[in-house]
N, C-alpha and C positions, 0 to 999 in steps of 0.2 A: 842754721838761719834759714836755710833753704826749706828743710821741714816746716819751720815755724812759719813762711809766706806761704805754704801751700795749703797748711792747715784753716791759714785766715780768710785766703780767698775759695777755698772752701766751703768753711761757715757762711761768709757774704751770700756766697751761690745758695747754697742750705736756704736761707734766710727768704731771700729771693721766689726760690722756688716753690716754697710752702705758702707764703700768701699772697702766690698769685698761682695756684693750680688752677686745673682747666676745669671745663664743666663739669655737673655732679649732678646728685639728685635735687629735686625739687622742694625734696623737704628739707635743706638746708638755708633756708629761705627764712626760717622764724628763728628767731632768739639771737643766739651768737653763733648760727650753723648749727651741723653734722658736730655733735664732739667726740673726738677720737681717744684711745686706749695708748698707753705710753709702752711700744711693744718694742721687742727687739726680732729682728728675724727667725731666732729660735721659737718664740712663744709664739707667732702665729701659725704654724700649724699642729702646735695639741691645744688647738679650742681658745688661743688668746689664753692660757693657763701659764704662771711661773710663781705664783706671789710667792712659795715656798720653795722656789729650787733657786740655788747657788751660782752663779755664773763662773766660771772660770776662764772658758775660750770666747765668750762672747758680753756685752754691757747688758745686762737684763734692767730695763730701767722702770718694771712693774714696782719692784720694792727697793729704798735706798742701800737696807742691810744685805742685797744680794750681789753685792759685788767685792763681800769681804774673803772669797778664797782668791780671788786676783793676785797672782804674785808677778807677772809682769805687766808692763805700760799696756794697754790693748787698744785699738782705734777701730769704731764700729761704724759704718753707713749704710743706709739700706736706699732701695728707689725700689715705687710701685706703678705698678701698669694696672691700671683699673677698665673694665666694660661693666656698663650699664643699662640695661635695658628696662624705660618706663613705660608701662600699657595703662592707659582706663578703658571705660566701657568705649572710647570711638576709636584708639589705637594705641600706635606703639612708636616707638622709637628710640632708638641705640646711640650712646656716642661710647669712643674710648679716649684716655687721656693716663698720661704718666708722670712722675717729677720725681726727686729726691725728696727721701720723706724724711730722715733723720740724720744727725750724725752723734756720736757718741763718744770720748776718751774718758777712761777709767786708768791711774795710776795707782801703785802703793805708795804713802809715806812714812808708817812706824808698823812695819808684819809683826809684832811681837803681838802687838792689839789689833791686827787685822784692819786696821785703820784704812780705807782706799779711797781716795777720791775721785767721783766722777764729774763728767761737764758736757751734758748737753742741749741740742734743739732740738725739738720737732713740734708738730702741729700739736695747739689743744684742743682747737675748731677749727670745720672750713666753711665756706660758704660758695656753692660755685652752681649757678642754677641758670638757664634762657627758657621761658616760656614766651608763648607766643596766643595771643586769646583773637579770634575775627569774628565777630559778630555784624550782624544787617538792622541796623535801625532806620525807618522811614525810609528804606527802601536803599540806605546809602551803606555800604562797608566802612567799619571801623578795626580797627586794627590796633591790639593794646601789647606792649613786649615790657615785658618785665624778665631784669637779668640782675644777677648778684654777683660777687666775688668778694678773697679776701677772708679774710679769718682771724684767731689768735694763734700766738706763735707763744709756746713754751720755751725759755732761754735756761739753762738749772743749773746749779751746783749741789751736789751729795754728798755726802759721806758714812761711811759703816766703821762700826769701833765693836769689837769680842768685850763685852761685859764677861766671862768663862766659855770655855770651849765649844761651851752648847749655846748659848745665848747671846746673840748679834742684834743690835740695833743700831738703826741711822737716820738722816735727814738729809731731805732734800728742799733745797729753796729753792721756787720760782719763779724767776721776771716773766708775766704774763703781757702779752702787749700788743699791735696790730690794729687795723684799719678794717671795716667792710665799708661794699659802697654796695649800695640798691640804686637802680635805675628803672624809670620807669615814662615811656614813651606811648604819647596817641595819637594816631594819622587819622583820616579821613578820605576816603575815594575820591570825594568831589571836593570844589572849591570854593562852595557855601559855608564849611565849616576849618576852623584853625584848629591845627592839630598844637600839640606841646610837650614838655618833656620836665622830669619832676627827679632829681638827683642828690639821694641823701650820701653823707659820708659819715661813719661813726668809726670814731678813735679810742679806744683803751689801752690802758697801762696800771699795772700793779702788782704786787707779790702776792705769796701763795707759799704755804709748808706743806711738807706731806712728811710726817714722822712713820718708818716701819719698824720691824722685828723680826727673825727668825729663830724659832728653838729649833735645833736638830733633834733626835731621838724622844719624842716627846711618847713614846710609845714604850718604850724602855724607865722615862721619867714618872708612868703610870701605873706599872709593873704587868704591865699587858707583853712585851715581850722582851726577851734578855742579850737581844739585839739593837741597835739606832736603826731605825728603818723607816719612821717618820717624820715629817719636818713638820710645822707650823705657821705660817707667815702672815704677819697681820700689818696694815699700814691707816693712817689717817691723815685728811686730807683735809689741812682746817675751811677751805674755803680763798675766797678773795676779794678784797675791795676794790674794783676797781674805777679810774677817774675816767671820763667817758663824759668826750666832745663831740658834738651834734652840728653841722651842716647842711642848711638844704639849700640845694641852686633849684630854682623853678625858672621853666624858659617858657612864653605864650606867646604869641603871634607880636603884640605891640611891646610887652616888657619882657626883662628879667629884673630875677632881685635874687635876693642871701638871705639867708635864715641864720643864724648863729645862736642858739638859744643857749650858749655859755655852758660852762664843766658839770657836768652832775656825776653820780657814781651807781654805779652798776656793779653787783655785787653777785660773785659766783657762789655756790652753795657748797657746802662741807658733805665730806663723804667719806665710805672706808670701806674695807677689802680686807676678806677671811680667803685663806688658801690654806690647802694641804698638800703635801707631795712624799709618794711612798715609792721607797728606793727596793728592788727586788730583784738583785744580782744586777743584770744587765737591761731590766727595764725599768722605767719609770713612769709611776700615775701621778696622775695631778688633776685636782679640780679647783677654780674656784670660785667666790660670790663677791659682787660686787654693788655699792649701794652709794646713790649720793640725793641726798634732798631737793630736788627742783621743786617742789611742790609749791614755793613760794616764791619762786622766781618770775620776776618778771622786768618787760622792755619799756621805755618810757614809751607813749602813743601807740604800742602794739597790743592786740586786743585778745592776743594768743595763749591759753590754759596750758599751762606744764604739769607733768607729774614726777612724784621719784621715780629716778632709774633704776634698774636692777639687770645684773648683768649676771648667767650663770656659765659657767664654761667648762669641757673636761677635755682629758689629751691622756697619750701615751706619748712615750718616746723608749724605741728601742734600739741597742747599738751593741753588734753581736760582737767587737773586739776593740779594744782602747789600745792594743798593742802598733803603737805606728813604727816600728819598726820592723817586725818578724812578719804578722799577717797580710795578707793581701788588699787591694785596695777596697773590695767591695764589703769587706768585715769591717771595714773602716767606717763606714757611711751608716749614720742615723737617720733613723725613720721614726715619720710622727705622725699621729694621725690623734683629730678630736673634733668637738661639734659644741654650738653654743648658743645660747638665749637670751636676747637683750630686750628687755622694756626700754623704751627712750622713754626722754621725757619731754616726748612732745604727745597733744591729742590734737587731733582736726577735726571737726566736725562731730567729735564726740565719742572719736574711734581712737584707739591705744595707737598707737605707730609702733608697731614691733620689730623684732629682725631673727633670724634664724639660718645659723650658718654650719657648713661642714667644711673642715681643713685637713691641710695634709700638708707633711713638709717634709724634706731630707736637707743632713748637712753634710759634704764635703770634704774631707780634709787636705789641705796641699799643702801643710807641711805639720808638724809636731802641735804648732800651737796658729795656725791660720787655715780659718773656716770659709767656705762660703755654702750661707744656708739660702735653702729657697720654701717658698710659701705659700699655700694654693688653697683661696679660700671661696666659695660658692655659697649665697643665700640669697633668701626673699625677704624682702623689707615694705608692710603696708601691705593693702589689699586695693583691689577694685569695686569694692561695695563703698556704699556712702559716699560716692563721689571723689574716689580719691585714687591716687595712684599706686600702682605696685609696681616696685622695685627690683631685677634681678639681679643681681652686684654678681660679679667675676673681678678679684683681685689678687694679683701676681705679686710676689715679694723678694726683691734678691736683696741678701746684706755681706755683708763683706765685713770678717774681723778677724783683723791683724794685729801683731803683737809688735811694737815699737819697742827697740831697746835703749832711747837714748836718754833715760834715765837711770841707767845701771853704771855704774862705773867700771870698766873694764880689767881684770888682774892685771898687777903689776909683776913684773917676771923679775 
C-alpha cells in the first residue's frame, strides 16, 4: 500500500513538473512547443538511437515491442538539468533550468508470449520561452514581454506480445492533454500612453496509437549471416485529434473582457521510425530515422509555416563485462557515445530551424538488476542569419531503473 501511495504522488509530481518547466528556447513559442523524443536514460547518449534494442534493465519507451525481454516488474525515472545559451546578431544570454522529466513501470503478465505491460508520462511538448522587445517610438520607450509556458503531457499504456521467437510487436496508447498559456504585455515610459496586457490560454486532450515491431536476427532471416546479429524496429504513430479550447483575457487601461471562442480540434500529425541495431559480442550499433508529417499542420490565428520533421541518429554502446558477480566494478559500466540530426518542423522567416547534437552516456550498476544511467548531450539549434536565434542546448540526464518485485509471488517452503 505504501508503494502504491508513493508511486501516485509520484506521478502527481511527474505530472506537475512537466507542464510547468522552466524557461526554454524561444522557438518554442509556435505551434504546441519544442516536441520532444519518448527516451529512456539509456538512449540518450547513443544519439537518441533504441527503436531496435530490447530493454531488459531499463523501460525503453522509443518502441512499444521493446520492453518484451522484461522478466521482472522495473520502475524507471529520469530528471534533466538543461543550459541554454541564445545569441543573435545584438547578444546572448544563458538561463539554466531542471524537473523530472519522465516516469515509467514496465511489468510481465503471460512470459510464455512475452506479453509486458508498460505505463507511462512524460512530456510530448514544452513550451517555456521570456523575451523581452524595447523599442523608442516618438521619442518615448516602449517596452513589449512576451512569455510562454505549459505544454502536452503524454499519459501511456503499452504492451508487447512474441508473435515467434524472432518477431515482437506491440502498442502503445496515448492520453495526450495540457494547457499552454501565451502572455503578452505593453508598458510605456511616459504617461501619455496606457500600456495593456493580452493573455491567451489553449487546452488539449486526446488519444494517439503508436503500433511497433521488432524482428531479431533479420540478418540470418536474409541469409546474409548464420548468426542473429541484427534487429530491425519499426513503429507508427497514427497521429491525433485533439479538442482544443481557446481563451483570451485582454486587459486596457479603462476595460477587460474574455474571449471564449468555444472547442475546436487540433490535430497532431502521423509519423514513423526505421531503426537498426547490430549486436557484436559486447558492443552494440544502432542508428535511427525518424519521420512525422507537419507539413500540414497548422494553429488556429497563427500565421506560422511548418515542415516534416526528420530526425537522424546513430550510437554505440559498449560494456566490457555482464558478469556482476565475479568482475570488477569498472567492467561493469557501459559506455555510449553517438550524434544526431533533427529537421524540426518549424521555419521562421524562411529558414529550416535545425538542431545538431553530440552525446555520451554511461550506465552504472548497483546491484544485478538496478541501473543508474546518465546522459550528456551538447548541440546547436538555429542560426544567427535571417534574424533569428541560435541556440546552444547543454542537457544532463540522470534516470534511475529499479526492479520491483512486488508482483512475483514469493516460494512457498
Amino acid at each position: 500500500m505504501k508503494r502504491i501511495a508513493f508511486l501516485f504522488a509520484f506521478t502527481i509530481f511527474t505530472i506537475v513538473s512537466i507542464a510547468f518547466a522552466g524557461k526554454g528556447s524561444l522557438y518554442s513559442r509556435y505551434g504546441v512547443g519544442e516536441v520532444n523524443t519518448f527516451l529512456s536514460g539509456k538512449n540518450v547518449g547513443m544519439g537518441s538511437t533504441g527503436l531496435a534494442m530490447f530493454g531488459d534493465t531499463h523501460v525503453n519507451l522509443l518502441n512499444p515491442a521493446s520492453s518484451a525481454n522484461i522478466t521482472n516488474t522495473i520502475i524507471s525515472a529520469s530528471y534533466q538539468y538543461r543550459t541554454l545559451n541564445s545569441a543573435d546578431a545584438s547578444g546572448s544570454s544563458m538561463i539554466s533550468t531542471g524537473n523530472i522529466n519522465s516516469l515509467a513501470i514496465a511489468f510481465p503478465v503471460f512470459a510464455p508470449k512475452k506479453m509486458v505491460l508498460t505505463l507511462g508520462i512524460l512530456p510530448y511538448s514544452s513550451v517555456a520561452y521570456d523575451q523581452q522587445v524595447t523599442q523608442t517610438i516618438a521619442g518615448n520607450r516602449v517596452v513589449q514581454s512576451f512569455e510562454g509556458r505549459g505544454g502536452i503531457t503524454s499519459s501511456q499504456l503499452g504492451i508487447s506480445y512474441g508473435i515467434n521467437p524472432d518477431l515482437i510487436v506491440g502498442m502503445t496508447t496515448h492520453y495526450l492533454f495540457g494547457s499552454i498559456y501565451r502572455d503578452q504585455v505593453i508598458s510605456f515610459s511616459t504617461s501619455e500612453y496606457f500600456g495593456g496586457s493580452y493573455h491567451q490560454t489553449f487546452s488539449v486532450s486526446g488519444f494517439g496509437l503508436t503500433i511497433g515491431g521488432i524482428y531479431s536476427g533479420i540478418d540470418k532471416a536474409l541469409g546474409l549471416s548464420e548468426t542473429k546479429n541484427l534487429n530491425l524496429g519499426v513503429t507508427f504513430f497514427t497521429g491525433s485529434s485533439l479538442s482544443y479550447d481557446e481563451q483570451t483575457l485582454r486587459n486596457f487601461s479603462a476595460s477587460q473582457d474574455t474571449i471564449a471562442p468555444g472547442s475546436k480540434t487540433l490535430s497532431l500529425p502521423a509519423g514513423f521510425s526505421v531503426g537498426l541495431a547490430y549486436l557484436n559480442n559486447k558492443t552494440i550499433y544502432a542508428a535511427d530515422v525518424h519521420f512525422q508529417n507537419w507539413s500540414g499542420f497548422s494553429v488556429p490565428g497563427a500565421p506560422t509555416k511548418f515542415q516534416n520533421s526528420l530526425r537522424l541518429g546513430a550510437g554505440v554502446e559498449f560494456l566490457p563485462s555482464s558478469d556482476f558477480v565475479s568482475d570488477e566494478f569498472l567492467k561493469r559500466v557501459s559506455y555510449r557515445f553517438g550524434g544526431l540530426y533533427r529537421m524540426s518542423n518549424l521555419t521562421v522567416n524562411g529558414q529550416s530551424i535545425d538542431e545538431i547534437f553530440g552525446t555520451a552516456g554511461v550506465s552504472f550498476p548497483m546491484s544485478v538488476e538496478t541501473r543508474i544511467h546518465l546522459g550528456l548531450e551538447y548541440g546547436i539549434r538555429g542560426t544567427t542569419s535571417s534574424s533569428l536565434i541560435k541556440d546552444t542546448v547543454i542537457r544532463f540526464t540522470v534516470a534511475v531503473s529499479a526492479t520491483e518485485l512486488m508482483f512475483i509471488q514469493p516460494p512457498i517452503e
